[in-house]
C-alpha positions in Angstrom: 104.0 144.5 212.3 105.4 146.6 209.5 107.1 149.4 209.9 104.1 151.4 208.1 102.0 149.8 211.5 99.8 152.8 213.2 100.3 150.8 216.2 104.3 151.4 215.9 103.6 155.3 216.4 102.9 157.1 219.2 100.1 160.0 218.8 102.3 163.3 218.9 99.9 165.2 221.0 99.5 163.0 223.8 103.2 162.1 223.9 103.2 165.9 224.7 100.6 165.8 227.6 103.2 162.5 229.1 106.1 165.1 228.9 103.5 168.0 231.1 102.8 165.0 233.8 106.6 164.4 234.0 106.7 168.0 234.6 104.1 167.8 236.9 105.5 164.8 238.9 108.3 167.2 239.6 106.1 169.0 242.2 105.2 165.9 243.6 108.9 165.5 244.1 109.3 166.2 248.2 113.2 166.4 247.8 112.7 169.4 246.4 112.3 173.0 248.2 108.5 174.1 248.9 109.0 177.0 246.0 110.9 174.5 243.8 107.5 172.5 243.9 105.4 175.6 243.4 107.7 176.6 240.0 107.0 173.3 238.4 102.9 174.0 238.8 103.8 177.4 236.9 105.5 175.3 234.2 102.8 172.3 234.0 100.3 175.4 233.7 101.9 177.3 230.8 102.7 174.5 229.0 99.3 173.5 229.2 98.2 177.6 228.3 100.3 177.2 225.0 99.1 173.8 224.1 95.3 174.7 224.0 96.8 178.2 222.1 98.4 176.1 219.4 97.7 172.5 219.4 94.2 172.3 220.8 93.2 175.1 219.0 95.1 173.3 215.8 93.1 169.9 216.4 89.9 172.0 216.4 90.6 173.8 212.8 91.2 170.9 211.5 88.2 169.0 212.8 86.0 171.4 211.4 87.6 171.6 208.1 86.8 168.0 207.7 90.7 166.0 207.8 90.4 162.7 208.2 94.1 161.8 209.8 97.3 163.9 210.5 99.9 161.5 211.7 101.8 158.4 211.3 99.6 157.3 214.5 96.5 157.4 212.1 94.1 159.1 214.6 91.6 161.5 213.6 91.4 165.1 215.2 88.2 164.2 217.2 89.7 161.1 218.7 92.5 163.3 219.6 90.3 166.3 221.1 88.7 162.8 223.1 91.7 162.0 224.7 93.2 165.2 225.4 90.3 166.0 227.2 89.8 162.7 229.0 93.3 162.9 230.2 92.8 166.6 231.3 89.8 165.8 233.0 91.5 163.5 235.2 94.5 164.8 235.3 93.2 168.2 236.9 92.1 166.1 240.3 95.9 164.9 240.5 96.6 168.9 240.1 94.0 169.9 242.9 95.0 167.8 245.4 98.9 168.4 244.7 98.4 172.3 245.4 96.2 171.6 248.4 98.9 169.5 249.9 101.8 172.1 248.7 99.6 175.0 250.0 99.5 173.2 253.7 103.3 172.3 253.9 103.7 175.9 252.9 101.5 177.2 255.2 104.2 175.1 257.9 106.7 176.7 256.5 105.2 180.3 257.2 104.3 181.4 253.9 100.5 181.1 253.6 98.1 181.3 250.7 95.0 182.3 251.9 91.6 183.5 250.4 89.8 186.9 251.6 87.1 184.7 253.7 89.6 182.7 255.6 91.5 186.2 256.9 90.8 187.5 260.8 89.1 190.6 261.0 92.4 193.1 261.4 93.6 191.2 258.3 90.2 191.9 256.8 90.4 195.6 257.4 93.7 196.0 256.0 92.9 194.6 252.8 89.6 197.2 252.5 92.1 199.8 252.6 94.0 197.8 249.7 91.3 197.4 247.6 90.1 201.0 247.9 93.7 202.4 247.1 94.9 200.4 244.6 92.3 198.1 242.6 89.1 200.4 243.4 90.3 203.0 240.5 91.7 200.3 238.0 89.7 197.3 237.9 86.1 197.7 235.5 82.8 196.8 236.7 80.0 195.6 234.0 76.4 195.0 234.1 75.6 192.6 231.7 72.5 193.4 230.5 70.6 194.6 227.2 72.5 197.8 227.0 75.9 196.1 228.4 76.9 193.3 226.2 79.2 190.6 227.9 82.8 192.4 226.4 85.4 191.0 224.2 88.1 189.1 226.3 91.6 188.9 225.1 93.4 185.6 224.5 94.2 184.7 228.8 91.9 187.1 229.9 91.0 186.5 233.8 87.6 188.2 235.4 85.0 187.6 238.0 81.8 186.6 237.2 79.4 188.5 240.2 75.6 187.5 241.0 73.5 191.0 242.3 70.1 191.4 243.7 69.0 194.5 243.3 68.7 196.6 246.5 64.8 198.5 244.7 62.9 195.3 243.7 65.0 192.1 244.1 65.6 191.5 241.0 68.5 189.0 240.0 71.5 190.6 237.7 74.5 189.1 236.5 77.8 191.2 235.7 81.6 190.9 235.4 84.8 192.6 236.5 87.8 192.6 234.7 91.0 192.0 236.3 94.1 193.6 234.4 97.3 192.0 234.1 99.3 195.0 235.4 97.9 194.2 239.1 99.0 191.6 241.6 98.6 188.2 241.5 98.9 187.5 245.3 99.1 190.4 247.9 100.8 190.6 250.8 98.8 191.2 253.8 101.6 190.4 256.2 104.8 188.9 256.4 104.2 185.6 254.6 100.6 185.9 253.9 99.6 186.0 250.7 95.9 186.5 249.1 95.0 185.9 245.5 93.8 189.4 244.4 90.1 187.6 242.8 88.9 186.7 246.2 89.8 190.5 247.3 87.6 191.9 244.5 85.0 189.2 245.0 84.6 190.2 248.2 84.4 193.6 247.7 82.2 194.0 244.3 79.4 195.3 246.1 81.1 198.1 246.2 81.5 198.4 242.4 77.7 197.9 242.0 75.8 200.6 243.6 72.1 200.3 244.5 73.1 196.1 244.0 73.8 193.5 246.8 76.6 191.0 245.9 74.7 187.4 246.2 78.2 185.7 244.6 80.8 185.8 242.6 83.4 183.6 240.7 86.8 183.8 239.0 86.9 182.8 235.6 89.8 182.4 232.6 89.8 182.6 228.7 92.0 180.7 226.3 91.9 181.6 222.4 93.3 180.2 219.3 97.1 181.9 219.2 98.6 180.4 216.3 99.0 183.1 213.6 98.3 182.3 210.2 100.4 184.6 207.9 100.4 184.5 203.8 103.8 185.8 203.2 103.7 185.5 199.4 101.0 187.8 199.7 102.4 190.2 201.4 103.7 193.6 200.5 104.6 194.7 203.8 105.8 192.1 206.0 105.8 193.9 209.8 102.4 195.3 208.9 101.2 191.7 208.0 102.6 190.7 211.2 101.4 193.6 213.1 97.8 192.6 211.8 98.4 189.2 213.3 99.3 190.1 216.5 96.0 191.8 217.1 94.0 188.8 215.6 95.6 186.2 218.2 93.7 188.6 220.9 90.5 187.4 219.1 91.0 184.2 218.2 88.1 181.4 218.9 87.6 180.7 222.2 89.1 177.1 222.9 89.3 176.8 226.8 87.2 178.2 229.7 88.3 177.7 233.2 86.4 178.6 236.4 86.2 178.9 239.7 84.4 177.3 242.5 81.2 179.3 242.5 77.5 179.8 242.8 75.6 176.9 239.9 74.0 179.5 238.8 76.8 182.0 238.1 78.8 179.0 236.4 76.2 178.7 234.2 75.9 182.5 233.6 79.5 182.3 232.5 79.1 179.3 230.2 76.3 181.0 228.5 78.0 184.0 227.8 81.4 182.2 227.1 80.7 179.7 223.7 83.1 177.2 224.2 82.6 173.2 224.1 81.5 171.6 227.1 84.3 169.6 227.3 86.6 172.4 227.3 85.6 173.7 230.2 87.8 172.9 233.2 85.5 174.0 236.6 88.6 174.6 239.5 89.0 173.8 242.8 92.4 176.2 243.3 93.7 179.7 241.8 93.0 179.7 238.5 96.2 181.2 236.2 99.2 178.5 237.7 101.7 180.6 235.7 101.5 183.6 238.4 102.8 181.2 241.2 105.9 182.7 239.7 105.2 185.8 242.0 105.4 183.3 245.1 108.6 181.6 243.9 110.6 184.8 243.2 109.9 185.9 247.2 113.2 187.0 248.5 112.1 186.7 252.3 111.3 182.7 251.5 114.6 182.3 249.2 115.5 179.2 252.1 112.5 177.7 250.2 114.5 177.3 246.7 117.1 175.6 245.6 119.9 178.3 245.8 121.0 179.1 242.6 123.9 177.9 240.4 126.8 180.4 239.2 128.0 180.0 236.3 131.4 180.0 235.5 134.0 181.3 232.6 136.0 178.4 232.0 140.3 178.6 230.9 140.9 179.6 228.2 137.8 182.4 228.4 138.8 183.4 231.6 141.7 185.1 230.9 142.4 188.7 229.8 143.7 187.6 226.6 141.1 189.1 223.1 138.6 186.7 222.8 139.6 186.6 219.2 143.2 185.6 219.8 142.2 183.1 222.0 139.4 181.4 219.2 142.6 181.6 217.0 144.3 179.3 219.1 141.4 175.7 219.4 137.9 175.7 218.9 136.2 176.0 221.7 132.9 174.3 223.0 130.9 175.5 226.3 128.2 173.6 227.9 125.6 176.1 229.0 124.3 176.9 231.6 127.7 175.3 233.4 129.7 177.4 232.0 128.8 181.4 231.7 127.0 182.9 228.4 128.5 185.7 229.5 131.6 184.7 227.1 128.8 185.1 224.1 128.1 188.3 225.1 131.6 189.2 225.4 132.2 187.7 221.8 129.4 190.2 221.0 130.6 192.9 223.0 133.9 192.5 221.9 133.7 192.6 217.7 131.3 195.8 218.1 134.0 197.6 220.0 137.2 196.5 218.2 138.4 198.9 215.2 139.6 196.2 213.4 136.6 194.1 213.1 134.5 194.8 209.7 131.1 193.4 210.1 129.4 191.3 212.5 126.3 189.0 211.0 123.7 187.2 213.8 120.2 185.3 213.6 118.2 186.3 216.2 115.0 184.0 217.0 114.0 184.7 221.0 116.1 187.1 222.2 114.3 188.5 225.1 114.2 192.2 227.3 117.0 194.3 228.1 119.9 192.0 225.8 123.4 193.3 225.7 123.9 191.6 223.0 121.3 193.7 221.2 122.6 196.9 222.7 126.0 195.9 221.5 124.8 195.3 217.6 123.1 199.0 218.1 126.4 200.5 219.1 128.1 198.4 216.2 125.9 199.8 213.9 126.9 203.2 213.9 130.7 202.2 212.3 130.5 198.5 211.2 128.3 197.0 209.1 126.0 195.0 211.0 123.5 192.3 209.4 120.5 190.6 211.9 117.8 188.1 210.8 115.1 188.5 213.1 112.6 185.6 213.1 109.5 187.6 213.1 107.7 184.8 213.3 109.2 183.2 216.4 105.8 182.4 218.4 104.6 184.5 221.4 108.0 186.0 220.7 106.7 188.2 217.7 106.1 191.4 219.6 109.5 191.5 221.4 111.3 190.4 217.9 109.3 193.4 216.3 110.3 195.5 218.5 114.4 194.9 218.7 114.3 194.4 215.1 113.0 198.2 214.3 115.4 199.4 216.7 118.5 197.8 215.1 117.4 199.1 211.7 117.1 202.7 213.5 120.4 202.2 215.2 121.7 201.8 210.8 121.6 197.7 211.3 120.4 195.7 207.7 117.4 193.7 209.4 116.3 190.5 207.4 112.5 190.0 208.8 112.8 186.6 208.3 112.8 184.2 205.3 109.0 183.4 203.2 107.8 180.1 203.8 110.8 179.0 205.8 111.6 180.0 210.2 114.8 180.3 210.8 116.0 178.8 213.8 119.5 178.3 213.2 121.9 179.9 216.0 124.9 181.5 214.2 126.9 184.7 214.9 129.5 185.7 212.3 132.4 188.1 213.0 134.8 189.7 210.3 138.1 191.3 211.2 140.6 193.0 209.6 143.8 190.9 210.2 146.9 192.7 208.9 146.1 193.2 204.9 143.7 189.9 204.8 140.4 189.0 206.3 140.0 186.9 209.3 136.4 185.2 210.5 135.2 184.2 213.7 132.1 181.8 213.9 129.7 181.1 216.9 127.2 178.5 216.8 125.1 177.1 219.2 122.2 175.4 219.6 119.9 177.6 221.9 118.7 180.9 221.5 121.2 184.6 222.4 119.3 184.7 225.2 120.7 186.3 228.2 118.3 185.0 230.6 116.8 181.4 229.1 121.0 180.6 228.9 120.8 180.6 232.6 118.3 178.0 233.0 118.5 176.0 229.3 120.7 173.5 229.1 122.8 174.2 225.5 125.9 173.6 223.2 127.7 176.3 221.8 131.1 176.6 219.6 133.8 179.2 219.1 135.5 178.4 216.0 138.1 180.1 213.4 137.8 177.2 210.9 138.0 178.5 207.6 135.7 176.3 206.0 132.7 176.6 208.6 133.3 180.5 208.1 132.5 179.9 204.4 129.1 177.8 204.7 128.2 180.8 207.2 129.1 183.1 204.7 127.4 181.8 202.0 124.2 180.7 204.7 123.8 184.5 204.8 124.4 185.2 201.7 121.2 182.8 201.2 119.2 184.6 204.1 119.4 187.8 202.6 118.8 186.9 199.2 115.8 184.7 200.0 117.3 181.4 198.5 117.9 179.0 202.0 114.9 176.8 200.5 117.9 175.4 198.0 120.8 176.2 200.0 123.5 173.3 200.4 127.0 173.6 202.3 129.9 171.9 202.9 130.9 171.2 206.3 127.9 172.0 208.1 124.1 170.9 206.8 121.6 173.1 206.9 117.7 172.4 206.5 115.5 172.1 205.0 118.0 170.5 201.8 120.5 168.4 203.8 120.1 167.7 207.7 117.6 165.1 207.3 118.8 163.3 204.5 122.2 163.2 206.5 121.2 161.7 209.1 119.5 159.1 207.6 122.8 157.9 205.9 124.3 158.5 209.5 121.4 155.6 210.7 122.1 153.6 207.6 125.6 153.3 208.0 125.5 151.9 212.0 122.9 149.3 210.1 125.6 148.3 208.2 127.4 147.6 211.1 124.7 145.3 212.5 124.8 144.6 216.9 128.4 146.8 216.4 126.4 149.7 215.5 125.9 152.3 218.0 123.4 155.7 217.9 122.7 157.9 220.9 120.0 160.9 219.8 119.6 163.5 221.9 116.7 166.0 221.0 113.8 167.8 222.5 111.5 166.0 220.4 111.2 162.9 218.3 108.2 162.9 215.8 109.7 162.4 211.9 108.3 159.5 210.9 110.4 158.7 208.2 113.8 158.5 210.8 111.4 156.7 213.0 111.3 154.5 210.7 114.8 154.1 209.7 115.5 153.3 213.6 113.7 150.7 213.2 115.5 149.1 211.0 118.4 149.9 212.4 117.2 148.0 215.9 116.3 145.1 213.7 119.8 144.7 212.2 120.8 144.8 215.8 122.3 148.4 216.4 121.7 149.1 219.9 119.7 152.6 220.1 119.7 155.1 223.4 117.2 158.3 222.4 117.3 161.1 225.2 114.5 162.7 224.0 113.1 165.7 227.0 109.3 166.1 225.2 107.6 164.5 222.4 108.6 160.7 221.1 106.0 158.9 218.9 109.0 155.9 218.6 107.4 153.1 220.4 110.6 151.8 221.7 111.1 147.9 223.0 108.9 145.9 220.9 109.9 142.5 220.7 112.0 141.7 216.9 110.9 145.4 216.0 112.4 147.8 218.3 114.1 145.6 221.1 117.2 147.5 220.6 116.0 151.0 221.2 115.5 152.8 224.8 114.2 156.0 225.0 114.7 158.7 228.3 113.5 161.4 229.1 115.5 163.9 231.5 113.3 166.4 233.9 114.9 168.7 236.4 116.2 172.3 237.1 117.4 173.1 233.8 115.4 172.5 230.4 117.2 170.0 228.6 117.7 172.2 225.3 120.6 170.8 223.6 120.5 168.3 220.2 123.9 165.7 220.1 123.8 163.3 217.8 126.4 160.5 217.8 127.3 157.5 215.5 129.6 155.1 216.6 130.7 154.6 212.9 130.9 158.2 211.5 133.6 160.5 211.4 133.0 162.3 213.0 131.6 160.3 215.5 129.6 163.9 216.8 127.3 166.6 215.6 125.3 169.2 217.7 122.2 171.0 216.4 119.5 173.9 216.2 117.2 171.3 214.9 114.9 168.8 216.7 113.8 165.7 214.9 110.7 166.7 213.8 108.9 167.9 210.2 108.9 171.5 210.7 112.5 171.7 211.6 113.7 169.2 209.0 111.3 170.4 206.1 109.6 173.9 207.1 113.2 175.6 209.1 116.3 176.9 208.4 118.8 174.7 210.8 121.9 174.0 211.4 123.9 170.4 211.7 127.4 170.9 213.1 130.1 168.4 213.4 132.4 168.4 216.6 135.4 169.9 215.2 138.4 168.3 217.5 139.0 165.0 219.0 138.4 167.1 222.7 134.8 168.6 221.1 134.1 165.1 220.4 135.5 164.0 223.9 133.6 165.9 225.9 130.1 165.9 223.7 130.2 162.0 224.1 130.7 162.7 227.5 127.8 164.5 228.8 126.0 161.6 226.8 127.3 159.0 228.8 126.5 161.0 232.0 123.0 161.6 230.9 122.6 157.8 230.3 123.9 157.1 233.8 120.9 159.9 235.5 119.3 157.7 238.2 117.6 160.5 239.3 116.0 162.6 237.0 115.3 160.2 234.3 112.5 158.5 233.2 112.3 155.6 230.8 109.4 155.3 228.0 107.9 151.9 228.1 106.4 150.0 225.0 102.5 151.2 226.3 103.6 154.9 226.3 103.8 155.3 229.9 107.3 156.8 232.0 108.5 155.0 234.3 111.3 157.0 236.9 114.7 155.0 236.7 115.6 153.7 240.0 118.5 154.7 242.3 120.6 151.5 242.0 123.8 152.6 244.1 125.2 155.6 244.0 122.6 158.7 242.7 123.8 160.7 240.2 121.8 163.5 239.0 123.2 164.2 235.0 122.4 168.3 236.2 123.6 168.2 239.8 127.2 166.1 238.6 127.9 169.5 235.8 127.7 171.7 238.3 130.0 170.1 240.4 132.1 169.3 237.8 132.2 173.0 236.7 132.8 174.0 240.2 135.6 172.0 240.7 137.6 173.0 237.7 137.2 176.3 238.3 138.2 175.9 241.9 141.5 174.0 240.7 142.0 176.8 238.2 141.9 179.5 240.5 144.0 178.0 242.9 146.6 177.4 240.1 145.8 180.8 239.4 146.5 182.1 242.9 149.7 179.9 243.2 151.0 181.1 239.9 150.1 185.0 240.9 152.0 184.4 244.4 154.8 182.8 242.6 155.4 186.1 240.6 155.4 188.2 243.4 158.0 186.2 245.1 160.1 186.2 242.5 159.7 190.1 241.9 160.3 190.4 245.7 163.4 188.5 245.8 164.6 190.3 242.3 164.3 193.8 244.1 165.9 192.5 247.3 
């Protein structure tokens, strides 16, 4: 085969439905808590919501424009739509039986999931008093008739489909009932027992419908195309373009219907009314919405049913009273998040916005999220420093919240970049300037997940405190490029930055290990491996004998283990309680040996993104990011190993388990258990010898 083979590519879409059934395994997982279980069926079923948004919906456009093939892998957009559905499809009576089983150990457990039927009759009353209070004046009843058109139904819109017979002459009328997102999800009829609010408002519709008798009624769920298609050279106001966009995602095409179990004839009443492809409908035998079992697993009086959460912890030097800034004077400084604490970012932050000294403090923003100190720190700095944000408008399903933070900085007196035309920018950089004496000092943080309070405490990430002089330069002149809308072109020094220099870089990086033959060594950890071009060079590189590990969490098309092709490569994939976030690249051959980065190894982060590539900047940087490598490499637990036909297979426990996630924590634990005893000792000390000085 040559390296050109179709056959040597995985399809990039269905590599992404293997990662979703990893996820989904993990609920099969009965190691795991009850409510452990139940969170991964809330992340197999968003996942799933934002694939048909984007990439189903994708597939679809590009069907009906006519394209031919998309991919390396050479399948057309209808054979892909085939196989996504035929793997759905079968996949969903995996997913059925799965909650079924969950929803009976849980019920053991004394937390029950039960429908409105399946109550006794004082339970039965108490909800009627429910319903009348609370969902009675909210939810909206319709008629659908010639008068009463079916309504609109925004992107993940969830209803009731009812069947009435009218009370005067019999007649046969179908109607709907919306239910809102502000209600819900599961109610609490007693301690423990919990009762999907649909089958509360199915029950009770005839009360909605006078002068009708409820013969039926079924739930019933709405996906639309949510990928925003934005002309930026033709735009003279960018926020309103956005704006504009925002409300067309809520009436995108229609690319998924899901129902309920339900009267034929009401299913069909749906589908009618609902134009969707036949083989996007999904009929359901369990609650519709999977991402609401969120509710369940956030119950405090079932917390015994989680796996307790992990603290995480400042680490020396952060821990100690001293300026952050002196202390960043002193090393460069890596954390591992969410092992150690984020909260030494915000402090970083925090810190340069209160200090009279500092000048100006520089950030990207991409998903920031609610309620961030770090954005209520910028605000405050705004008012006496000069503050500079890009905000990635264009961050998806993150647009709103971005919108919103990034008119409130530029109220608060913050310069807000709204992004960069034709280019995201995902790159995770912080920049502080302080006034050191009569000259100019700069303090860099990069990273390579998002300032993101609440994802940093279950992403796993790489981040770096640094006073390097020449680092602060490429960041200076990075923004300089931001803000003057020339990062297309943009080349630095000791970082790379896409879309000019990351990939070519690290195809030299490949090419040199090949020069190096079976000596050569490359371990590539990403979040997804699709670029077919480095692919490619991999290839070659397992053919001159360099031997290859890839940790890649999501997407690989590399078809690893083929015999005189890619015999030398292994790919793994880690799923567990954290999202593996965090890009290391290492080459045994390079120096340095170690980079981190913002970007994936993909097209749109390598051609279409503004990244960062960022060499480890000490031989203990380098130490420790080869390190939690290694310790992935060793997971016995939580790994899974892609096999030449596409499938996973889990690793086996050979000897002792090791869980890569489990082993940081208590390996964070126990330093900062040794540290504070030092700590302790060191305090005691003092006061004994301040004791025995006053004595």
């Amino acid at each position: 085969m040559e390296f050109s083979d179709s056959k040597m590519f995985f399809n990039r879409e269905l590599s992404w439905l293997r990662f979703n059934t990893r996820v989904l395994n993990e609920a099969h997982n009965e190691t795991l808590p009850l409510l452990e279980r139940i969170k991964f069926l809330a992340i197999y079923g968003t996942n799933l919501d934002e694939f048909y948004m984007i990439r189903v919906a994708g597939l679809k456009r590009l069907y009906g424009s006519g394209v031919a093939e998309i991919g390396a892998d050479r399948l057309t957009p209808l054979e892909q739509l085939r196989h996504i559905r035929d793997y759905l499809h079968q996949e969903q009576k995996t997913l059925e039986a799965l909650f079924h089983q969950i929803r009976l150990q849980l019920s053991k457990a004394g937390l029950m999931i039960k429908k409105f039927s399946e109550l006794n009759k004082t339970q039965k009353l108490g909800i009627k008093d429910y319903f009348q209070n609370y969902l009675y004046p909210i939810i909206v009843p319709i008629v659908v008739d010639a008068t009463h058109p079916f309504p609109h139904l925004n992107n993940l819109s969830f209803g009731i489909a009812v069947k009435l017979k009218s009370e005067e002459n019999g007649e046969i009328k179908y109607g709907m009932i919306r239910i809102p997102r502000i209600l819900t999800r599961f109610v609490e009829v007693d301690k423990g027992l919990f009762v999907p609010v649909e089958t509360i408002v199915g029950e009770f519709a005839g009360d909605l419908f006078e002068g009708y008798e409820l013969e039926g009624y079924a739930p019933f769920r709405v996906t639309r195309n949510a990928d925003i298609e934005i002309e930026e050279d033709e735009a003279d106001d960018f926020i309103e373009l956005m704006s504009e966009g925002l409300k067309a995602r809520k009436k995108g095409e229609i690319v998924r219907l899901e129902v309920g179990s339900g009267d034929r004839s009401l299913l069909e009443f749906v589908k009618k009314q609902i134009i969707v492809e036949k083989e996007d409908i999904y009929e359901n035998n369990m609650p519709l919405n999977l991402a609401t079992f969120w509710e369940l697993v956030g119950c405090k009086d079932f917390a015994h049913l989680s796996i307790s959460p992990f603290n995480p912890k400042i680490l020396p030097p952060l821990d100690c009273t001293t300026c952050i800034f002196d202390t960043i004077d002193k090393q460069d400084l890596m954390l591992f998040h969410p092992y150690e604490s984020f909260d030494s970012v915000v402090n970083f932050i925090q810190s340069a916005a209160k200090d009279p000294d500092v000048l100006s403090i520089r950030m990207t923003l991409y998903r920031v999220g609610k309620n961030s100190p770090i954005i209520k720190a910028l605000t405050e700095a705004a008012e006496n420093k000069q503050v500079t944000v890009l905000v990635e408008l264009k961050a998806r399903f993150d647009e709103e919240n971005n919108l919103h933070w990034a008119k409130a900085l530029e109220s608060a007196g913050a310069h807000v970049i709204y992004g960069v035309p034709g280019l995201k920018v995902h790159a995770k950089v912080a920049l502080v300037i302080k006034k050191v004496g009569d000259k100019l000092k700069e303090y860099v943080h990069l990273s390579t997940g998002n300032y993101n309070v609440a994802s940093a405490k279950i992403y796993t990430d790489v981040s770096l405190f640094t006073s390097n002089k020449e680092i602060a330069n490429d960041v200076i002149k990075l923004f300089h490029s931001l803000s003057t809308g020339t990062s297309h072109k943009t080349e630095l020094n000791a970082l790379c930055v896409a879309p000019v220099q990351i990939k070519p870089k690290i195809i030299s990086l490949i090419e040199n290990e090949i020069k190096h033959g079976s000596k050569g060594r490359i371990i590539l950890k990403a979040n997804a491996l699709v670029d077919a071009d480095i692919i490619r060079c991999l290839y070659r590189a397992s053919e001159a004998g360099v031997k290859i590990d890839l940790i890649i969490r999501g997407i690989c098309c590399l078809r690893p283990n083929v015999k005189g092709f890619s015999e030398n490569i292994r790919v793994f994939s880690i799923i567990g309680k954290y999202l593996e976030h965090a890009r290391i690249y290492y080459f045994a051959h390079s120096n340095p040996q170690v980079y981190f980065s913002s970007a994936d190894l993909m097209p749109r982060n390598l051609e279409k993104r503004v990244e960062l590539f960022v060499p480890a900047t000490s031989e203990l940087i380098t130490k420790r990011l080869v390190e939690i490598l290694n310790i992935q490499l060793s997971d016995n637990v939580q790994m899974h190993e892609l096999k030449e036909n596409g499938e996973y297979h889990k690793v086996s426990s050979k000897g002792k388990a090791i869980s890569s996630q489990l082993f940081y924590e208590g390996y964070v634990n126990e330093i900062y258990n040794v540290n504070k005893i030092e700590q302790e000792h060191f305090k005691a000390k003092k006061l004994l010898e301040r004791m025995i000085g006053e004595s």
